[in-house]
C-alpha positions in Angstrom: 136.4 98.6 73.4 132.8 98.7 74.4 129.3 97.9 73.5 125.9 99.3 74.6 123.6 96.4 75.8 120.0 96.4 75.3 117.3 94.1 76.9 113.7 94.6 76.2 110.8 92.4 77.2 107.5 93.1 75.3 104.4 91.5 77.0 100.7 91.9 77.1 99.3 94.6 79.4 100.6 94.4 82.8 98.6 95.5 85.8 100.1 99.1 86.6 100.6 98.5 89.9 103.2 95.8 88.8 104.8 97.7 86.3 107.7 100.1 88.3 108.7 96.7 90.4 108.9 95.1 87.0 111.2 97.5 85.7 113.4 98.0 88.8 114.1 94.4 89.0 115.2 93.9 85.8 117.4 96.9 85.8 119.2 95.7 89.2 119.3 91.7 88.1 121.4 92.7 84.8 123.3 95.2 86.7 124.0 92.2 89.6 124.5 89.7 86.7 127.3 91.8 84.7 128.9 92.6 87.9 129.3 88.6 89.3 130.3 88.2 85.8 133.2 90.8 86.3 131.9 92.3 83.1 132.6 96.1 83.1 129.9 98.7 82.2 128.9 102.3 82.5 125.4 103.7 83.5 122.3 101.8 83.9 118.9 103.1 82.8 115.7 101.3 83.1 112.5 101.7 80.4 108.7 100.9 81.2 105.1 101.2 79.5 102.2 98.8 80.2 103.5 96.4 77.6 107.4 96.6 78.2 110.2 96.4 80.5 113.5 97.2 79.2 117.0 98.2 80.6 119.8 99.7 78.3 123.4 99.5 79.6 126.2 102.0 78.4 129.4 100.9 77.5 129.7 97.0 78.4 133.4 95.7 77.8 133.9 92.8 75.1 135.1 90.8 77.9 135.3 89.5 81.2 137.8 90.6 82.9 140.8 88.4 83.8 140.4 86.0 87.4 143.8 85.7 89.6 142.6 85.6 92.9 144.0 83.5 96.3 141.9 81.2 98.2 142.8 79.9 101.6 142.4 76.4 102.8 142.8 74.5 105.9 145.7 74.3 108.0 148.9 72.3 107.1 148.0 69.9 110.2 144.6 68.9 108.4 145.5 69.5 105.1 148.4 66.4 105.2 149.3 63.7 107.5 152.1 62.6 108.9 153.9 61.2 105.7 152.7 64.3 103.7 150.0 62.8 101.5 147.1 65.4 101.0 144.5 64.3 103.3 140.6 64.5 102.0 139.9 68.0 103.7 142.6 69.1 101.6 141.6 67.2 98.4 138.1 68.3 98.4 139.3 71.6 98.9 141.4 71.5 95.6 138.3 70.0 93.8 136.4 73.5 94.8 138.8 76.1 93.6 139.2 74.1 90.1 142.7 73.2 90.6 145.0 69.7 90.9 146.4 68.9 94.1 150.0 69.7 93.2 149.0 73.1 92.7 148.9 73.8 96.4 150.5 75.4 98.1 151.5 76.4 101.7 151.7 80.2 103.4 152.2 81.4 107.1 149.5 83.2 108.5 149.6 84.6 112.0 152.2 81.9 112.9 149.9 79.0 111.5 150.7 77.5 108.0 147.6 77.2 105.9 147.3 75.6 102.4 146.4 78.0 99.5 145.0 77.9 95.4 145.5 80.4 93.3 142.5 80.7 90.7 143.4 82.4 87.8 141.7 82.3 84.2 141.4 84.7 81.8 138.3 86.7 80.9 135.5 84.9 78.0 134.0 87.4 75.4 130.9 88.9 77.0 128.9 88.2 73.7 129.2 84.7 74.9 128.2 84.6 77.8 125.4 87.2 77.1 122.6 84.5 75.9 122.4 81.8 78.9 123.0 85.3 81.4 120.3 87.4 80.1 118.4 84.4 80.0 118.8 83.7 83.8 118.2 87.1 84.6 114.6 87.3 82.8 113.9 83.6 83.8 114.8 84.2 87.7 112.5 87.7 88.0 109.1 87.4 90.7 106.3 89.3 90.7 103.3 89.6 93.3 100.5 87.5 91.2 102.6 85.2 88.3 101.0 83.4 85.3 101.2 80.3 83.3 100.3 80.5 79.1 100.1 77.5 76.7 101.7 74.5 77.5 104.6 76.7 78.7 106.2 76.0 82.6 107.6 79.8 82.9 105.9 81.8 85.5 106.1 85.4 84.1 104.1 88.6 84.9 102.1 88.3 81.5 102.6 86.5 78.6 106.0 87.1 77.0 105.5 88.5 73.2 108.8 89.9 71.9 112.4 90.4 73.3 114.9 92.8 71.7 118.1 91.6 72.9 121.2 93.8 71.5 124.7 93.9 72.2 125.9 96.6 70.1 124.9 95.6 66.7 124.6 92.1 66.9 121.4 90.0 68.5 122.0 88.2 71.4 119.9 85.2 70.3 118.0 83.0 73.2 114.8 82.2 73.6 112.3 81.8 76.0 108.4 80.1 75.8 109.1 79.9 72.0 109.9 83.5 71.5 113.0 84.5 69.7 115.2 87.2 70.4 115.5 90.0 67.9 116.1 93.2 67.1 112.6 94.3 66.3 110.3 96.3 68.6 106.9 97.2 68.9 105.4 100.7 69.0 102.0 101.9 70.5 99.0 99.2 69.9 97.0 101.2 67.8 99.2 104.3 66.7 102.5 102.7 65.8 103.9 99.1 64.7 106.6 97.5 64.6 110.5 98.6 64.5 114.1 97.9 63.9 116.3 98.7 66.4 119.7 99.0 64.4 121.2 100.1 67.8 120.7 100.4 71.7 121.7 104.1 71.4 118.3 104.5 68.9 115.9 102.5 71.7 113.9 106.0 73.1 113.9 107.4 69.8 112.8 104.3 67.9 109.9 104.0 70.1 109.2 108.0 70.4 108.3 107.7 66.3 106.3 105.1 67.2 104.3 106.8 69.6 105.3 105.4 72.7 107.4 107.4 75.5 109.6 104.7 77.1 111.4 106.6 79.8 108.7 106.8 82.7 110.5 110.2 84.1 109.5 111.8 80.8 106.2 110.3 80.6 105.4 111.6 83.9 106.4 115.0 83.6 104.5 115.2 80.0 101.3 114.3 82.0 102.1 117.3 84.8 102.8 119.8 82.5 99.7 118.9 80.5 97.1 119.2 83.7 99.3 122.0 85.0 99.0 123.7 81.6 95.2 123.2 81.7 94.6 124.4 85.1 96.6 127.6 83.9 94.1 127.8 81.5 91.0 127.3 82.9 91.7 128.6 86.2 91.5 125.1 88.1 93.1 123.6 90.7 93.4 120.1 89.8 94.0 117.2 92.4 96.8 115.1 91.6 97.1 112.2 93.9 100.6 110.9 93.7 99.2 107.0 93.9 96.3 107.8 91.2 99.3 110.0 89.0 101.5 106.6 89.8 98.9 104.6 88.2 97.7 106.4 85.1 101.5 106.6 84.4 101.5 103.5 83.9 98.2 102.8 81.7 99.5 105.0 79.2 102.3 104.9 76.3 101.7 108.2 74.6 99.8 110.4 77.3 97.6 113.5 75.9 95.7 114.8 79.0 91.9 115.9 78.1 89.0 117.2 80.1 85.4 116.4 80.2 82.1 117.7 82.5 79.5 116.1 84.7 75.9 117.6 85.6 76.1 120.4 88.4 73.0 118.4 90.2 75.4 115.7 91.4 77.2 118.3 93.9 74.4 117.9 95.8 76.3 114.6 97.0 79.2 115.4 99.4 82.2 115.9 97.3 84.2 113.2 98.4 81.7 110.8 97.5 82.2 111.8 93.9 86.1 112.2 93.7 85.9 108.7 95.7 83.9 107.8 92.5 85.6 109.2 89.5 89.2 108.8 91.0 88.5 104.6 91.9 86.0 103.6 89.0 87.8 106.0 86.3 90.9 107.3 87.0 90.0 110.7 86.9 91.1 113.6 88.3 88.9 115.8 90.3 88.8 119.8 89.6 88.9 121.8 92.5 87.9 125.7 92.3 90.2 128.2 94.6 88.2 126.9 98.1 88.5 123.5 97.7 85.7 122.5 96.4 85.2 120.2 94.1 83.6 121.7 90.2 81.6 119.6 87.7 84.5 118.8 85.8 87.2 116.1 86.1 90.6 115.8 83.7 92.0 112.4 82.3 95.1 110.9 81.1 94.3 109.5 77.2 96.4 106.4 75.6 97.2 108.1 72.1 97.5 111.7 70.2 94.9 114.5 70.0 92.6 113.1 67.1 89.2 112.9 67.6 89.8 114.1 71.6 86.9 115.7 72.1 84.7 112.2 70.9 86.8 110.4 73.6 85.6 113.3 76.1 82.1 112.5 75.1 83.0 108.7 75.7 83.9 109.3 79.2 81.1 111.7 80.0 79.0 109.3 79.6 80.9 106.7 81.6 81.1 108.7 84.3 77.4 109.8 84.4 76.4 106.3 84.9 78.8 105.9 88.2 78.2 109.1 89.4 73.9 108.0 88.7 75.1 105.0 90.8 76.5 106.6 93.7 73.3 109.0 93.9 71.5 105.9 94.1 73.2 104.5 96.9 73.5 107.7 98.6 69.7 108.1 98.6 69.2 104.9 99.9 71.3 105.0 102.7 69.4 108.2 103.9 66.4 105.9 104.3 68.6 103.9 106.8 68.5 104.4 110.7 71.4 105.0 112.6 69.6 102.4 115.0 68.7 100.2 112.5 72.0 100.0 110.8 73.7 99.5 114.6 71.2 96.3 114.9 72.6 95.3 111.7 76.2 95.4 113.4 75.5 92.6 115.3 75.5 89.7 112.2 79.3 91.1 111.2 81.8 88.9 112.4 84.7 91.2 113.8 86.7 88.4 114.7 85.8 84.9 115.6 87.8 85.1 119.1 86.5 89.0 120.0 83.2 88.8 118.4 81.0 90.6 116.5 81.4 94.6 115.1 78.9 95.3 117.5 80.7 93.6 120.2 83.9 95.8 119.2 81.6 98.8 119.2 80.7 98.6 122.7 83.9 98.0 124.0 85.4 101.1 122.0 82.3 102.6 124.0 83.5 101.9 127.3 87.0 102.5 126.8 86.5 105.8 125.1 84.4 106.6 128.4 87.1 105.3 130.7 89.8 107.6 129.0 87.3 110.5 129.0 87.4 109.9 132.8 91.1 110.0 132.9 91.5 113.3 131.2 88.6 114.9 133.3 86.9 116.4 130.5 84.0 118.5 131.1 80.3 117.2 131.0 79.3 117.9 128.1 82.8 116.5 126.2 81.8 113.1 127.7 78.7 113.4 126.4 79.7 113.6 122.7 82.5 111.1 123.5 80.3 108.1 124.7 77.6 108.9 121.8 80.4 108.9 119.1 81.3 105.7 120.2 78.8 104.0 120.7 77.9 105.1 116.9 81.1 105.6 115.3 80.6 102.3 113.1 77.0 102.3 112.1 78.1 103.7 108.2 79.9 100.1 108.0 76.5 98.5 106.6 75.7 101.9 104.4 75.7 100.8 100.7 77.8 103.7 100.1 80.4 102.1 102.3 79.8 98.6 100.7 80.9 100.1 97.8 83.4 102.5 98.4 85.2 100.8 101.9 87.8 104.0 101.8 84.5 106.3 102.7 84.1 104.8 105.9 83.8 107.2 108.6 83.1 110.1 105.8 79.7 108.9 105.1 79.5 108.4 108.9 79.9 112.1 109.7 77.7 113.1 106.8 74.9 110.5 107.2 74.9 111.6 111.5 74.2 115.6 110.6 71.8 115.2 108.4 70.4 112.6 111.1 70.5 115.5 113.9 73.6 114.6 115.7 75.6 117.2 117.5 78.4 118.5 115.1 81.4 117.1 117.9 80.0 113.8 117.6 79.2 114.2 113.7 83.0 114.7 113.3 84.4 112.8 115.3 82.4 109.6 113.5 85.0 110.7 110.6 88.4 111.5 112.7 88.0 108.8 114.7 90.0 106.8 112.0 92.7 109.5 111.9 95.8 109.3 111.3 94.4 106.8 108.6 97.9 106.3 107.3 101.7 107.1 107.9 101.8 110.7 107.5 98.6 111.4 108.2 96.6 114.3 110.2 95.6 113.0 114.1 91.7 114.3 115.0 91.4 118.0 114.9 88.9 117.5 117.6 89.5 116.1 121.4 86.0 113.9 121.1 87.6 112.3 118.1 91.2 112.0 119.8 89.7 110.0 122.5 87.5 107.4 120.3 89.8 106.9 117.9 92.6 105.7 120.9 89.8 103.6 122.4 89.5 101.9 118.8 92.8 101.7 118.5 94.1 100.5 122.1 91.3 97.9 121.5 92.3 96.7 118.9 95.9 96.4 119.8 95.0 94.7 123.4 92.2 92.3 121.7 94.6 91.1 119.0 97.8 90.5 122.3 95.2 89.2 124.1 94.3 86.1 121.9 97.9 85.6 121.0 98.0 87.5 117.5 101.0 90.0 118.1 103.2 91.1 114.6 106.3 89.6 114.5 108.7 90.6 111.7 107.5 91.4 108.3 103.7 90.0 109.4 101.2 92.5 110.7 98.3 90.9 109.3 96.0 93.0 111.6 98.2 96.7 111.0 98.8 97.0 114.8 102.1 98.7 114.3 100.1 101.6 112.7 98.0 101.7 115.3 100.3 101.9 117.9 101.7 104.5 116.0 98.2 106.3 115.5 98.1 106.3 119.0 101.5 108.1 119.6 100.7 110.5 116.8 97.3 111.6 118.9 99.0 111.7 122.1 101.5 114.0 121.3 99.1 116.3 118.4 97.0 116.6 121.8 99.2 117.1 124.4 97.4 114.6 126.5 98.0 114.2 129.8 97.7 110.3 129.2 100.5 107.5 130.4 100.6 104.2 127.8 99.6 102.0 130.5 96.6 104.3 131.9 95.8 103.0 128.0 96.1 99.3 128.2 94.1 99.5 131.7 91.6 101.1 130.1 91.3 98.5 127.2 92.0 95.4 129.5 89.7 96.3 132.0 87.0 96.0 128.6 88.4 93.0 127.9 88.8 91.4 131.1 84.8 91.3 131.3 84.9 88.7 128.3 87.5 86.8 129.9 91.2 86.9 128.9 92.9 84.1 127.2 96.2 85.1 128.5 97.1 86.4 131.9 96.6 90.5 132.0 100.3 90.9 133.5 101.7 88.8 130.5 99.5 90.7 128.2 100.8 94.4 129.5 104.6 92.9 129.5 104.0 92.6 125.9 102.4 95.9 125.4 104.8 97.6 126.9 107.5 96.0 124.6 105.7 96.3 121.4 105.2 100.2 122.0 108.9 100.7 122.8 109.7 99.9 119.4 107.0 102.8 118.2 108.5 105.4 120.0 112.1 104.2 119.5 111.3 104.3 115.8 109.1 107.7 116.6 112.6 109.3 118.1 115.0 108.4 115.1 112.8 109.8 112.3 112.8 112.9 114.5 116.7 112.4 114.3 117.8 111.5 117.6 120.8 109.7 118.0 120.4 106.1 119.0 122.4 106.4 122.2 120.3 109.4 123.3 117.5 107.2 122.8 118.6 104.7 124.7 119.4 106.9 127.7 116.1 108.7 127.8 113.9 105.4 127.6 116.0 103.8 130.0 114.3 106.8 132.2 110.6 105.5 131.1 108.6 106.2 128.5 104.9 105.9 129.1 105.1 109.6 129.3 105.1 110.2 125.9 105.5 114.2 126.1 108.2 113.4 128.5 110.2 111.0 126.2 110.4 113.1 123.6 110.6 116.8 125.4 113.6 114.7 127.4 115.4 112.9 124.2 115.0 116.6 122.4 117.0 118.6 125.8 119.3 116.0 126.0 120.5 115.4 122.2 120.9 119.2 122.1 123.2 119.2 124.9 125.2 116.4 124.1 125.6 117.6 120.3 125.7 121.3 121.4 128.8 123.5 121.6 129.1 122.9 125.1 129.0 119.5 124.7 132.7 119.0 126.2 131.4 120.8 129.3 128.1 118.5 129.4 130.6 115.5 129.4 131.9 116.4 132.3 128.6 116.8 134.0 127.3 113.4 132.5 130.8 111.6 134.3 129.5 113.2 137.5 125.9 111.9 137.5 127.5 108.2 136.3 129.5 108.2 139.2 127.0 109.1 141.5 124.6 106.5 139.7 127.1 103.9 140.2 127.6 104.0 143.7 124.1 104.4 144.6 123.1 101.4 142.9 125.2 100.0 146.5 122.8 101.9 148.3 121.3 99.7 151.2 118.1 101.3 151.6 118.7 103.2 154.6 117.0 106.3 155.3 119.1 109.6 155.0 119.7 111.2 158.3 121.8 114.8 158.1 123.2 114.4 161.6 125.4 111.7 160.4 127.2 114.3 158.0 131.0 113.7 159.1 132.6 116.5 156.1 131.6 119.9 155.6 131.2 119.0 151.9 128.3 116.1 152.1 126.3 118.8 154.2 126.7 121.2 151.2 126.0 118.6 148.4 122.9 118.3 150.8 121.5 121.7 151.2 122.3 122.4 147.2 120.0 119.4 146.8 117.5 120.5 148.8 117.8 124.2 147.5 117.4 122.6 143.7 115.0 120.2 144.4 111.6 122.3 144.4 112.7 123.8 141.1 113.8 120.5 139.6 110.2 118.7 140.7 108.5 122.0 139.3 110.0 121.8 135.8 109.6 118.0 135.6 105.6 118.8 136.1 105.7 121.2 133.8 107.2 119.4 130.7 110.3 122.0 131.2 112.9 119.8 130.9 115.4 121.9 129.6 115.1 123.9 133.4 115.3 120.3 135.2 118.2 119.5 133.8 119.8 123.1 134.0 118.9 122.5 137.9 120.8 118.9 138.2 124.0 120.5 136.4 124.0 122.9 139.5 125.1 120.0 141.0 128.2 119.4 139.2 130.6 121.3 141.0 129.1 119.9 144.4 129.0 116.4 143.4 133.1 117.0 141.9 134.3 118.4 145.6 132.4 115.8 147.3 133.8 112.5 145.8 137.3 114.3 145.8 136.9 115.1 149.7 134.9 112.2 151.0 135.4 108.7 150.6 131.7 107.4 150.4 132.7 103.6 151.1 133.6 104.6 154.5 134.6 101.6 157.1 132.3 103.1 159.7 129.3 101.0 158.5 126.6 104.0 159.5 128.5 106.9 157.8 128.8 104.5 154.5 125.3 103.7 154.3 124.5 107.6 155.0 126.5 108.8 152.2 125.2 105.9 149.9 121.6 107.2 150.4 123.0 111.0 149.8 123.5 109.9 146.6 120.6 107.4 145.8 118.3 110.4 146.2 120.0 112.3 143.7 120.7 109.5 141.3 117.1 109.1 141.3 116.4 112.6 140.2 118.8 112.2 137.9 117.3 108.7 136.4 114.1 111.1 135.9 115.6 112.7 132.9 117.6 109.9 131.5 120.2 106.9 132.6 123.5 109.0 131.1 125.4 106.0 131.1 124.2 104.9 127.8 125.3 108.1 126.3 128.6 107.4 123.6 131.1 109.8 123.0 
């Protein structure tokens, strides 16, 4: 026989943010709790609005099931002494399996005799065990911000108001801060009211007749097929954000979608100024026409049914013409600010006690953006537009626009330098030079922005190692793992020809002129570590195997092109259908790897060729060689290591005719340095000894 089980925990309005954690830790504390309880149970599904978190759980047995398990002990040599008597080890051991000394027992294991309990107790009713359980599990949730109420101790989410708590048909009665469990529940605040749940079974539908839509899947796909059905109709295209959709789905109970207008004159501000607006302050959603751009309308998400919608549109026009008044207000003002001026105003914000002031950071972006510039050769004018977009690419940070709305920053920039007569490069590049912003997003369209935006970033990284504040584990404080990964992201989107540590001179040199806290060497050592964990990680999500990573870092990987061009040539062949063939090559380049590593350093001299075959190895060497060195330059590492593999056959008759540890010391160091100059044309492309099969 089986029961459903129904947990529901009715609270005031919780910040929707919380609300999905809320409701995913409940669900997998009961499902943890029945299963250390050995109580058996069928599907779990998990219920959320603002003012609830519930889970119900299908079929949960009556009982526990029955306990007869074995638990081993010390050996018989501790376990008794010499007369036999238990000794403590083994006592205490008794006393934590539950059972008397005289129920020990002794069994061989592996030739040793250990002492053993066997634990065995039959299963309790689960309806008694329910109340302290369920208890425990609401009792022992966290949430990201807690609160105290009344003279209560519990630290809860928000104030606890009701709890439905059914096993089947009967109440599983606790109680926590003086609220009993029942079986009653409470519909939407202002459309419904309270409810008997006779059953678990009835929970959605209970609630559904009270106008509130507990299962979050549903909810959210009655909100998208309300704006989708409105677009449709109107002919919009309207922005769904999947964090702003996230939210409103959980402001909501009973979601009816509405729309509402703004005055056309306010499109005279840039656009993203007003979604910025409407989607932060009011949860709207912008409407878009077929272009992109953005139409004096915006679409909501409304707490309740149809009545009276068109009042609540009239309610939020007006909202929204007072924010949107606002942000003309501060848009106008900012206009009245100089890029100069607002660049002197850099100087009073603190970037960091230790590196200085915004300004301070501003100039060395400068520098470094012009050092880069230099190492990329870029034409005249390119430098140009790089050094002004530096040396301006903050000064919307003290706009009141930005004040306001910190997620503008660099938008405003690029729109505030236009209309202030800057070139259209440097305009731009204000804006991408904060790109990719986030983990999946766009590098710089532009090369001027490409190059700020790793100056920034390489500055940032190399200030924060150089004072001593470098993430370890979980803490990034300062996000420099995004930046690091910004920075691979913009290499490789540009194809630049641009090694890691031509980067970190470029941002230590800046730094050194300040004085470093930590020795420069120490500094790079650390540098060079940290990013090796970027591209590792950049590598797997491209889904290279871990080994093939391995082997094609082990050949360098400041080269960031190279790294992955190289890990992408060799996974194919070593997961290809000639893979078998490719194994045999690998064994090949090993062995020549491993006895070079013996090589002494002496230089290679043909006249000391003693076989036939080490002068052929040679020449096919030399013959390979130019076209090897060719593709390398070229990023064509497929054609590099096509050329090595003509090796093979070379390298296989040479180590079966020549024996390269030769007495005669000469001849041994000559064939030693043979294969030193291969192996390190070989240890170009990757160190194939870390390859598993």
């Amino acid at each position: 026989m089986a029961r459903d089980l129904l947990l529901e925990i009715g609270l005031e309005e919780v910040p929707a943010r919380f609300v999905r954690g809320a409701m995913n830790q409940l669900k997998d504390k009961t499902a943890k709790w029945l299963s250390d309880a050995r109580i058996a149970h069928g599907e779990v599904q998990a219920y959320a609005t603002p003012r609830r978190i519930a889970v119900l759980i299908q079929g949960v047995a009556e009982k526990q099931s029955d306990m007869n398990e074995e638990a081993k002990g010390p050996s018989r040599k501790i376990a008794q002494d010499d007369q036999g008597n238990w000794s403590k080890a083994a006592l205490g051991f008794a006393r934590s399996q539950g059972v008397e000394p005289d129920q020990l027992y002794f069994r061989e294991l592996a030739g040793v005799e250990y002492v053993y309990a066997n634990k065995s107790s039959l299963g309790t009713a689960t309806s008694a065990i329910l109340p302290d359980g369920l208890l425990g599990v609401i009792t022992s949730m966290s949430f990201p911000k807690n609160m105290r109420w009344g003279s209560h101790e519990l630290r809860f989410v928000r104030p606890i108001r009701w709890m439905v708590a059914l096993f089947g048909q009967d109440i599983v009665p606790f109680e926590i801060t003086g609220v009993q469990t029942g079986n009653v529940t409470r519909g939407h605040r202002f459309l419904g009211q309270e409810t008997v749940v006779a059953e678990p079974s009835q929970y959605v539908e209970k609630l559904r007749e009270q106008q509130v839509i507990a299962d979050v899947s549903e909810r959210e796909q009655l909100i998208l097929a309300q704006i989708d059905g409105l677009a449709k109709e109107k002919g919009w295209e309207i922005a769904v954000k999947e964090d702003l959709l996230e939210e409103v789905l959980f402001l909501v109970e009973y979601p009816n979608v509405l729309f509402g207008g703004f005055d056309p004159a306010f499109l005279n501000i840039p656009q993203e100024v007003l979604i910025t607006s409407m989607r932060e302050h009011q949860r709207y959603f912008p409407v878009l026409d077929g272009e992109g751009k953005l139409l004096p309308f915006f679409v909501t998400v409304r707490n309740g049914d149809k009545r009276s919608i068109e009042l609540v549109a009239k309610g939020n026009e007006k909202v929204l013409r007072a924010r949107l008044s606002d942000a003309k207000f501060f848009y106008e003002e900012d206009h009245k600010l100089t890029i100069q001026h607002a660049l002197s105003k850099l100087e009073n914000i603190v970037y960091h006690e230790e590196l200085g002031s915004v300004a301070d950071k501003v100039r060395r972006i400068r520098a470094a953006s012009d050092l880069i510039g230099q190492q990329l050769q870029v034409d005249e004018q390119t430098a140009k537009d790089v050094s002004r977009s530096a040396a301006i690419c903050k000064f919307d940070l003290v706009s009141q626009m930005v004040y306001e709305f910190p997620e503008l920053q660099g938008i405003m920039g690029e729109d505030y330098a236009r209309k202030a007569g800057e070139r259209e490069n440097v305009a731009k590049a204000i804006n991408e030079h904060y790109q990719p912003r986030f983990s999946g997003d766009l590098a710089p369209s532009g090369l001027t922005g490409a190059i700020v935006s790793l100056a920034d970033k390489i500055d940032t990284i190399v200030g924060c190692f150089s004072i001593g504040i470098i993430p370890t584990g979980s803490q990034d404080p300062y996000a420099l793992r995004r930046q690091a990964a910004g920075i691979v992201q913009i290499v490789l989107a540009h194809g630049l020809k641009l090694q890691l540590h031509d980067l970190y001179d470029a941002a230590l040199s800046v730094h050194e002129a300040r004085g470093l806290k930590r020795p420069s060497e120490e500094i790079r050592k650390d540098l060079s570590d940290f990013f090796a964990l970027r591209v590792k990680n950049l590598l797997s999500e491209q889904g290279v195997r871990y080994d093939v990573v391995d082997a094609v870092m082990a050949a360098g990987f400041a080269d960031l092109r190279s790294v992955v061009e190289r890990a992408s040539v060799v996974q194919a062949l070593a997961a290809g259908d000639d893979r078998s063939e490719f194994k045999l090559t690998v064994e090949q380049f090993n062995r020549v790897g491993n006895l070079a590593a013996k090589a002494t350093g002496a230089a290679l001299d043909p006249a000391l060729f003693a076989e036939q075959v080490e002068k052929e190895l040679y020449e096919q060497w030399l013959q390979q060689r130019p076209v090897f060195l060719a593709a390398v330059e070229h990023g064509d590492f497929t054609k590099a290591v096509q050329s090595l593999t003509s090796l093979t056959p070379f390298i296989h008759t040479y180590f079966e005719k020549v024996m390269v540890m030769s007495p005669d010391e000469e001849v041994r160091a000559n064939r030693l340095a043979t294969l030193s100059g291969i192996a390190a044309d070989i240890a170009v492309i990757a160190d194939f000894s870390k390859l598993v099969w």
